[in-house]
VEXDREN-2710 file (C-alpha; in Angstrom, 1 decimal):
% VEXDREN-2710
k/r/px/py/pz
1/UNK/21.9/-13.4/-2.6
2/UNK/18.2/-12.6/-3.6
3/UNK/17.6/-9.1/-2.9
4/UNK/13.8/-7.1/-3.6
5/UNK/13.6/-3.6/-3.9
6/UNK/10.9/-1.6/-4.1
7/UNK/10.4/2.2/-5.0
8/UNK/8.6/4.2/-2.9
9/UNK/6.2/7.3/-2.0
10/UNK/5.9/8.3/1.6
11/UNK/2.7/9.8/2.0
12/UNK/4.2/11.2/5.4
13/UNK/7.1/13.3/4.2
14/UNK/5.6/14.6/1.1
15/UNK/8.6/16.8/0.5
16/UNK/10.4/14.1/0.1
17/UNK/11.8/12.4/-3.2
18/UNK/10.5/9.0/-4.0
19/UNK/12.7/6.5/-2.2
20/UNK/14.2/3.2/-2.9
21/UNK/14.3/0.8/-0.2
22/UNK/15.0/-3.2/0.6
23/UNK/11.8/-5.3/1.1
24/UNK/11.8/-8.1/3.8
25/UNK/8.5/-9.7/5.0
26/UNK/6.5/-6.7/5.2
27/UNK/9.5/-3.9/6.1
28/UNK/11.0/-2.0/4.2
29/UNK/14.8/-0.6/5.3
30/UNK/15.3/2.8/3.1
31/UNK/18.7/3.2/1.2
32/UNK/20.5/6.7/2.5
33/UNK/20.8/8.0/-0.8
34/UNK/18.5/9.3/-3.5
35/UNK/18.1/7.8/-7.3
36/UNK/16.2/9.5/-9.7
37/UNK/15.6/6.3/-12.1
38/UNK/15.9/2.9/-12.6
39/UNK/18.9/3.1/-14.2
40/UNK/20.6/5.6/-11.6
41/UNK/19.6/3.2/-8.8
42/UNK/20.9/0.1/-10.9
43/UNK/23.8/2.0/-11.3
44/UNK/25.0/3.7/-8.1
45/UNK/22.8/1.6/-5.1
46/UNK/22.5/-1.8/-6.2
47/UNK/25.5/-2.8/-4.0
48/UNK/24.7/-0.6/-1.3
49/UNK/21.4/-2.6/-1.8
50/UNK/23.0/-5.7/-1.2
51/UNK/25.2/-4.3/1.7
52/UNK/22.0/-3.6/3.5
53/UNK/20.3/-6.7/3.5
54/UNK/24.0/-8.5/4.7
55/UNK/23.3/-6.0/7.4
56/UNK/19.4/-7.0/7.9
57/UNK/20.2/-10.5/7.6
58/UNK/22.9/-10.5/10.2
59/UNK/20.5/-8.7/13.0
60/UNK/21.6/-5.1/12.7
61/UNK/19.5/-3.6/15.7
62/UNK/20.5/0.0/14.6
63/UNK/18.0/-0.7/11.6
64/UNK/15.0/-1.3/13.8
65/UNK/14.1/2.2/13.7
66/UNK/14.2/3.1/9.8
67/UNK/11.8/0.1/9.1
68/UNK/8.6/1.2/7.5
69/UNK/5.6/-1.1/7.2
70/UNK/4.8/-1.5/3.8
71/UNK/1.1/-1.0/3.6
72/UNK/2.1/2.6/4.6
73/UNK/3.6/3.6/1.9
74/UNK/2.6/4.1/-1.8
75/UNK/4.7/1.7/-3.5
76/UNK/5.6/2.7/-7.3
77/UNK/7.1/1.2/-10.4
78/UNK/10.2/-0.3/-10.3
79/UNK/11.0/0.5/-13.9
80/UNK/11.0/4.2/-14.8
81/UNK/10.2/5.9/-17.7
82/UNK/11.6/7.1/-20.1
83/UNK/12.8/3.4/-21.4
84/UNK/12.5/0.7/-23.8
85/UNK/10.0/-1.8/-23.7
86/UNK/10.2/-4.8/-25.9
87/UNK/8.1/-7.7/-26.1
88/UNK/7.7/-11.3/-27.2
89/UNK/4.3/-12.3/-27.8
90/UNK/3.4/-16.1/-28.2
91/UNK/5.9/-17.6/-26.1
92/UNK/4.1/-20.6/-23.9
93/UNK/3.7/-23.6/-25.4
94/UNK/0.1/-24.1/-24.8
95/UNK/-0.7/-20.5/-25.8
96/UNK/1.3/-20.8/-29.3
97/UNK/-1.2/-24.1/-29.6
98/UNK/-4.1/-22.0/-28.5
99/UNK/-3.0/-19.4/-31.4
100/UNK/-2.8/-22.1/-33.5
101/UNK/0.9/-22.8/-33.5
102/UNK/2.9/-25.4/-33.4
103/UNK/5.9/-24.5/-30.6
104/UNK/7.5/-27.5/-31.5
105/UNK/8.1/-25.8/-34.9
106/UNK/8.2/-22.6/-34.7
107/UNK/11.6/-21.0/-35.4
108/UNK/11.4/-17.4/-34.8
109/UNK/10.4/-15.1/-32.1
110/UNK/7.5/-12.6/-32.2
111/UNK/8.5/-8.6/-31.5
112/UNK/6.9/-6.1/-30.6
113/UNK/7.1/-3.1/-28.7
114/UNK/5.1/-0.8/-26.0
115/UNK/5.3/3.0/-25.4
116/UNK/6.9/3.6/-22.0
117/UNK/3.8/5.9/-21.6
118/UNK/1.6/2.8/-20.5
119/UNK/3.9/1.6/-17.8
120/UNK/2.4/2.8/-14.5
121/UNK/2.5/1.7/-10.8
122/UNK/1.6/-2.1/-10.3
123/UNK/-1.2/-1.8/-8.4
124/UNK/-2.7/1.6/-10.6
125/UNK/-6.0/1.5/-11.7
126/UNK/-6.6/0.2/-15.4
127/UNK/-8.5/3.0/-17.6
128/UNK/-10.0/1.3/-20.9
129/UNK/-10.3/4.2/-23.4
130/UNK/-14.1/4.9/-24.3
131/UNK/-13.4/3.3/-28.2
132/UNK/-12.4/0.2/-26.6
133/UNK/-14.3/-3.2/-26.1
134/UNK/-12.3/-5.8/-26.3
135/UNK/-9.3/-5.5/-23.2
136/UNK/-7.5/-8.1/-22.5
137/UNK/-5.1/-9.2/-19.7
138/UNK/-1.3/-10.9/-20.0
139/UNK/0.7/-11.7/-17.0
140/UNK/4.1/-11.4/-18.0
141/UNK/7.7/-12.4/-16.5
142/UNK/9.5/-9.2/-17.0
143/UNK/13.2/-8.8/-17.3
144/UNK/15.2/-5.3/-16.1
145/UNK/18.1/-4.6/-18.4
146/UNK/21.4/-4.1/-16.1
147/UNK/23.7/-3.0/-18.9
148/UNK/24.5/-1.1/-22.4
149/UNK/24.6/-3.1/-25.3
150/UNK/25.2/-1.5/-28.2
151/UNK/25.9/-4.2/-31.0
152/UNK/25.1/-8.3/-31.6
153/UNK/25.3/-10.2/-28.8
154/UNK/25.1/-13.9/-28.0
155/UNK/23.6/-14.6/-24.1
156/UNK/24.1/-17.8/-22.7
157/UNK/22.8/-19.1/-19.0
158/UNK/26.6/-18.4/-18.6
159/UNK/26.7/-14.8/-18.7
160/UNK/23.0/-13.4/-18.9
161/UNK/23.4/-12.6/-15.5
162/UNK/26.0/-9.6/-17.1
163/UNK/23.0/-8.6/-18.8
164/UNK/19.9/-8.7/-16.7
165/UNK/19.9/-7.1/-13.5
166/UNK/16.9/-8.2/-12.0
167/UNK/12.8/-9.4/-12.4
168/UNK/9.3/-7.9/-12.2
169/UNK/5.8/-8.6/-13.0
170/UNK/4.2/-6.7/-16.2
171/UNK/1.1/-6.9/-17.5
172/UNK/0.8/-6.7/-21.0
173/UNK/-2.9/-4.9/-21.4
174/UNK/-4.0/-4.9/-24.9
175/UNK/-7.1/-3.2/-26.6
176/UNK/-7.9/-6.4/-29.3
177/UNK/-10.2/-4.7/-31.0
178/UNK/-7.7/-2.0/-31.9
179/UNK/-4.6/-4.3/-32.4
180/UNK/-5.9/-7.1/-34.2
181/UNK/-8.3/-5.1/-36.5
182/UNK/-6.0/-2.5/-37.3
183/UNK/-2.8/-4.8/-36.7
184/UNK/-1.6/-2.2/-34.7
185/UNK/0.2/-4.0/-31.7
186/UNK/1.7/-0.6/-30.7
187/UNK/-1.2/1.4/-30.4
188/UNK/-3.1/-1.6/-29.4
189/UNK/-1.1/-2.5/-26.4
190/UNK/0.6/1.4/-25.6
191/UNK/-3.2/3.4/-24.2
192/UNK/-2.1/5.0/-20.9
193/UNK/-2.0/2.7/-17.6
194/UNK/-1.3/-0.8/-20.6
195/UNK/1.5/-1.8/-18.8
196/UNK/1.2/-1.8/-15.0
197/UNK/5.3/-3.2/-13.4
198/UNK/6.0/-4.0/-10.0
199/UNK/5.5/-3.8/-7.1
200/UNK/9.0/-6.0/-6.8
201/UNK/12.4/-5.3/-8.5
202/UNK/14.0/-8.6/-7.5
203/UNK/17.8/-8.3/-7.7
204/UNK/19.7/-11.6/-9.2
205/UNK/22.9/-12.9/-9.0
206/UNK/24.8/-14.8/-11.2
207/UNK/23.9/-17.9/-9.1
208/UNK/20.6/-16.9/-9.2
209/UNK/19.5/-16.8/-12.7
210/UNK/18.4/-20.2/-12.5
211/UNK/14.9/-19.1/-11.2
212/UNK/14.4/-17.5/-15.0
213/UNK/13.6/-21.4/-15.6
214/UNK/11.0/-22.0/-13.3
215/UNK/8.9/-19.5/-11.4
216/UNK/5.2/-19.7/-11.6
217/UNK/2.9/-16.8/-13.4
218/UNK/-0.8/-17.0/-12.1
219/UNK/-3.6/-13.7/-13.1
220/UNK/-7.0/-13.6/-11.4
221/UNK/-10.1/-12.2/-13.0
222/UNK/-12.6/-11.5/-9.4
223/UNK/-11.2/-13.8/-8.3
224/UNK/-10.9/-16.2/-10.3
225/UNK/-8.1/-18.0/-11.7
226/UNK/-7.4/-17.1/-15.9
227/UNK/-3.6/-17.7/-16.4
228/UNK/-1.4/-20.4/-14.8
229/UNK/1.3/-21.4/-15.8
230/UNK/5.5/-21.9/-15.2
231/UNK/8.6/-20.2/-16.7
232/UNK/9.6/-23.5/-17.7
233/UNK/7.2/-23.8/-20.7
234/UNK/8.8/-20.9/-22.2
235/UNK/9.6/-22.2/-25.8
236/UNK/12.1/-18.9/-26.3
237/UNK/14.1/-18.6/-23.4
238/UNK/15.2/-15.3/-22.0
239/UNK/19.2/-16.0/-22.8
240/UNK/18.1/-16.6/-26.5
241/UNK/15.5/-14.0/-26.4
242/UNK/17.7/-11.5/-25.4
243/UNK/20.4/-12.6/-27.8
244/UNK/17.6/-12.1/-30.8
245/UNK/17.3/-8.6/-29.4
246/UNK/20.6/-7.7/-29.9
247/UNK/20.8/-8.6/-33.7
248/UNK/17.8/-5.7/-34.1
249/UNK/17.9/-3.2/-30.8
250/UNK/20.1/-1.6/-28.8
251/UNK/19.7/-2.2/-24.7
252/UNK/20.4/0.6/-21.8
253/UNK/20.4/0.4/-17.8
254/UNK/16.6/0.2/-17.0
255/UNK/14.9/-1.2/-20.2
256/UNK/12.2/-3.3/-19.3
257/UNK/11.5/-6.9/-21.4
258/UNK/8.2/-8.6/-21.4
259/UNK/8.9/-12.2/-22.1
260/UNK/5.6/-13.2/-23.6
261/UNK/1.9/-14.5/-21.4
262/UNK/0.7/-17.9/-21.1
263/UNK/-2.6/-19.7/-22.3
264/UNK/-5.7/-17.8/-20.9
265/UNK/-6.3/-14.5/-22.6
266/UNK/-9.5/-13.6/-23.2
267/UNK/-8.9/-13.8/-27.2
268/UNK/-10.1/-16.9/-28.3
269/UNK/-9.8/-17.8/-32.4
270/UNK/-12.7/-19.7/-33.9
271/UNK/-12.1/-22.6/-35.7
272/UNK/-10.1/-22.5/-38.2
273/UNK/-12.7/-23.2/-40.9
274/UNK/-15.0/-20.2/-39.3
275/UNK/-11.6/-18.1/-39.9
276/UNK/-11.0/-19.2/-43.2
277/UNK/-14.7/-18.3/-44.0
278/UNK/-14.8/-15.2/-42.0
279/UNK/-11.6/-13.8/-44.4
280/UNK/-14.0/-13.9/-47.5
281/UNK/-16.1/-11.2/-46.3
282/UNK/-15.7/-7.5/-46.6
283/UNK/-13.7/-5.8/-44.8
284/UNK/-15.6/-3.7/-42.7
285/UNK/-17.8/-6.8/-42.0
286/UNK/-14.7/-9.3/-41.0
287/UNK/-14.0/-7.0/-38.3
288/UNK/-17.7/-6.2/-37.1
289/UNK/-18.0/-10.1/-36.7
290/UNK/-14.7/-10.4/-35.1
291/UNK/-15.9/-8.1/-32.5
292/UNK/-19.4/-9.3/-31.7
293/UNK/-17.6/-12.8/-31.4
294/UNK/-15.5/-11.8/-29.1
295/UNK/-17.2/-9.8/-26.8
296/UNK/-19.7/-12.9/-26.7
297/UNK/-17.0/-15.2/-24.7
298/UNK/-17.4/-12.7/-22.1
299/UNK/-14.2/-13.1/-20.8
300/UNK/-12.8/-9.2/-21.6
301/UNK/-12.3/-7.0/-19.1
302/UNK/-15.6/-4.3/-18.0
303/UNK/-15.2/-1.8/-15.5
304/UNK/-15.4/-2.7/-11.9
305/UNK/-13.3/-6.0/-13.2
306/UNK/-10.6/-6.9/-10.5
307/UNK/-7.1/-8.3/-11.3
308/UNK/-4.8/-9.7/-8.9
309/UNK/-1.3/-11.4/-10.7
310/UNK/1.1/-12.7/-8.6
311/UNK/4.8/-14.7/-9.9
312/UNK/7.0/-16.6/-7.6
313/UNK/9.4/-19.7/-7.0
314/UNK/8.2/-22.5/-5.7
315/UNK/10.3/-22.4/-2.7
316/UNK/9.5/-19.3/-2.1
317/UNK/13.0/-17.5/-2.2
318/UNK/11.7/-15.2/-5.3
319/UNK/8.2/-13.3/-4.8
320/UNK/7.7/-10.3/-6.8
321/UNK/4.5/-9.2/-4.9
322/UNK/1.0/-8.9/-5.9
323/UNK/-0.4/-6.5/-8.3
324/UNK/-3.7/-5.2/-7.4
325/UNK/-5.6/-3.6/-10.4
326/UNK/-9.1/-2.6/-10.8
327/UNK/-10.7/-1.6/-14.5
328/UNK/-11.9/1.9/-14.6
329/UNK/-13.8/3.9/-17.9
330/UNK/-12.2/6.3/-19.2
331/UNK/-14.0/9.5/-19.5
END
C-alpha cells in the first residue's frame, strides 16, 4: 500500500513539536506520537503510518475530527538534516546528449555530493547569493534511505525495496558560474536554500517499487514548462545506482539521493568547435566568456522567477505534491 506522509508545523499550537501526519486528498490525519527526524520517524512510526491509513481507508469515523486541512498548516521537509546527500548528475538520456554524451556508451556514473545545509522546505523561498549569476534549476526523483549499510552492496529490483524507504521531489539548484568555473560541484550546488525536498515522503512497498521505473518529472519556469521528462529514460537505474554507492559510501536511516535531472537546464554548451576554441584562451578570459554566454540564453533564474515542479505516476496512485518556490536576492 502507497502511503504519503508529510511533516508538519501547526501555526495554531505553536508549542507544539513539528508533527508527522498521513496525507489523503487534502487531509491530513496526525500520528499520536512525536519523531524528531527522518530517521526516528522511519524508524519507530512508519508502521503505525501504515496502520492509520488501513484505518482511513476502511472509514474510521473516529478520525473525522483529527483531520486538518492542509493549506492550514506549514508543511516542512520530509528529509531532515543532519544527513547525507548524494547525487548523480547526467542521468537522462537526452540530457547526457545535451552534455554531449553518448548514454548508449557511457559506463560509469557521475557523483557528487550536497551539504545538508541547502536542503530546506519544498516550497521555501530560493535566495541566490549576491556573487551569483548563473542559477540554474534540476528537478530531481529523490530517493529516502530506509536502512544502514555499512559495506558493498549489490541492489536488485528484488530487494531495493530493503533499502529505500520511500520518494520525494528535490531540486538540485546550482550556482554555474561557481561550479563550472571553479569545478566546484559542492560549493556550487551546497549555498543555503540549494536543495528544496518535499512536500511528500511517499512510503513504498516492496510491490511498489515498480513506480521507480516510470513516474513523470515536469519543472515550470512562470509558468512555463522547462523539464519534462519520465523515470523510464533514466540510463542508471536507482537499483544500480544505489549498488555503485555502496562500493564508495556508507548509507543511514534518512539519507537523501538525488538521482540525476532531465534535459532543460538552463546550461546550454556551445558547439563543440566554439568550446574547443574557447579552451585556448586565458584563463581568466575562458571563464569571463563562459559567463556572458550564458547569461545571454536568458534562461537562468532572476529574482521574482517562479518555480513550480511537480513528479507523479501516470495513474495517479504516486503524487509527491507541488513545490512552490520563488527566487529571492540575497542581501
Amino acid at each position: 500500500m502507497i502511503c504519503h506522509i508529510v511533516h508538519y508545523y501547526n501555526p495554531e499550537l505553536p508549542t507544539q513539536s513539528n508533527q508527522w501526519g498521513v496525507l489523503v486528498d487534502k487531509h491530513i490525519f496526525p500520528l499520536a506520537e512525536q519523531y524528531a527526524t527522518t530517521a526516528d520517524f522511519l524508524l519507530k512510526g512508519r508502521k503505525k503510518a501504515y496502520e492509520l491509513l488501513k484505518n482511513i481507508t476502511q472509514g474510521d469515523s473516529a478520525l473525522d475530527n483529527t483531520a486538518l486541512n492542509v493549506d492550514s498548516l506549514e508543511l516542512l521537509s520530509p528529509v531532515t538534516t543532519p544527513c547525507r546527500v548524494l547525487c548523480q548528475g547526467a542521468n537522462y538520456r537526452q540530457h547526457m546528449i545535451d552534455s554531449g554524451m553518448d548514454p548508449d556508451s557511457k559506463s560509469f556514473n557521475m557523483f557528487f555530493n550536497k551539504s545538508s545545509a541547502s536542503v530546506c522546505p519544498g516550497s521555501s523561498d530560493i535566495v541566490r547569493p549576491t556573487h551569483v549569476q548563473l542559477l540554474d534549476y534540476e528537478v530531481e526523483l529523490g530517493l529516502v534511505i530506509g536502512a544502514h549499510v555499512d559495506r558493498e552492496m549489490e541492489i536488485s529490483d528484488q530487494n531495493i525495496h530493503n533499502i529505500v524507504a520511500g520518494i520525494v521531489i528535490g531540486n538540485d539548484i546550482s550556482a554555474r558560474d561557481v561550479q563550472v568555473p571553479q569545478m566546484q560541484f559542492f560549493k556550487g550546488k551546497s549555498y543555503r536554500s540549494f536543495c528544496p525536498v518535499g512536500p511528500v515522503l511517499c512510503l513504498l512497498e516492496e510491490e511498489d517499487m515498480h513506480y521507480l521505473h516510470n513516474l513523470n518529472l515536469e519543472l515550470r519556469v512562470n509558468g512555463k514548462v522547462r523539464q519534462q521528462d519520465s523515470t523510464a529514460n533514466l540510463v542508471f537505474k536507482p537499483a544500480e545506482s544505489l549498488s555503485e554507492f555502496t562500493q564508495v559510501s556508507d548509507l543511514d536511516v534518512g539519507d537523501l539521493v538525488l538521482t540525476g535531472t532531465p534535459h532543460g537546464c538552463a546550461m546550454q554548451l556551445p558547439p563543440a568547435p566554439l568550446v574547443k576554441l574557447i579552451h585556448l584562451l586565458p584563463e581568466k578570459t575562458k571563464w569571463k566568456f563562459f559567463v556572458k554566454g550564458q547569461k545571454r540564453n536568458g534562461r537562468y533564474l532572476k529574482p521574482g522567477d517562479s518555480l513550480s515542479t511537480t513528479i507523479r505516476s501516470a495513474d495517479g496512485q504516486v503524487n509527491l505534491g507541488t513545490q512552490n518556490n520563488t527566487i529571492k536576492q540575497a542581501g
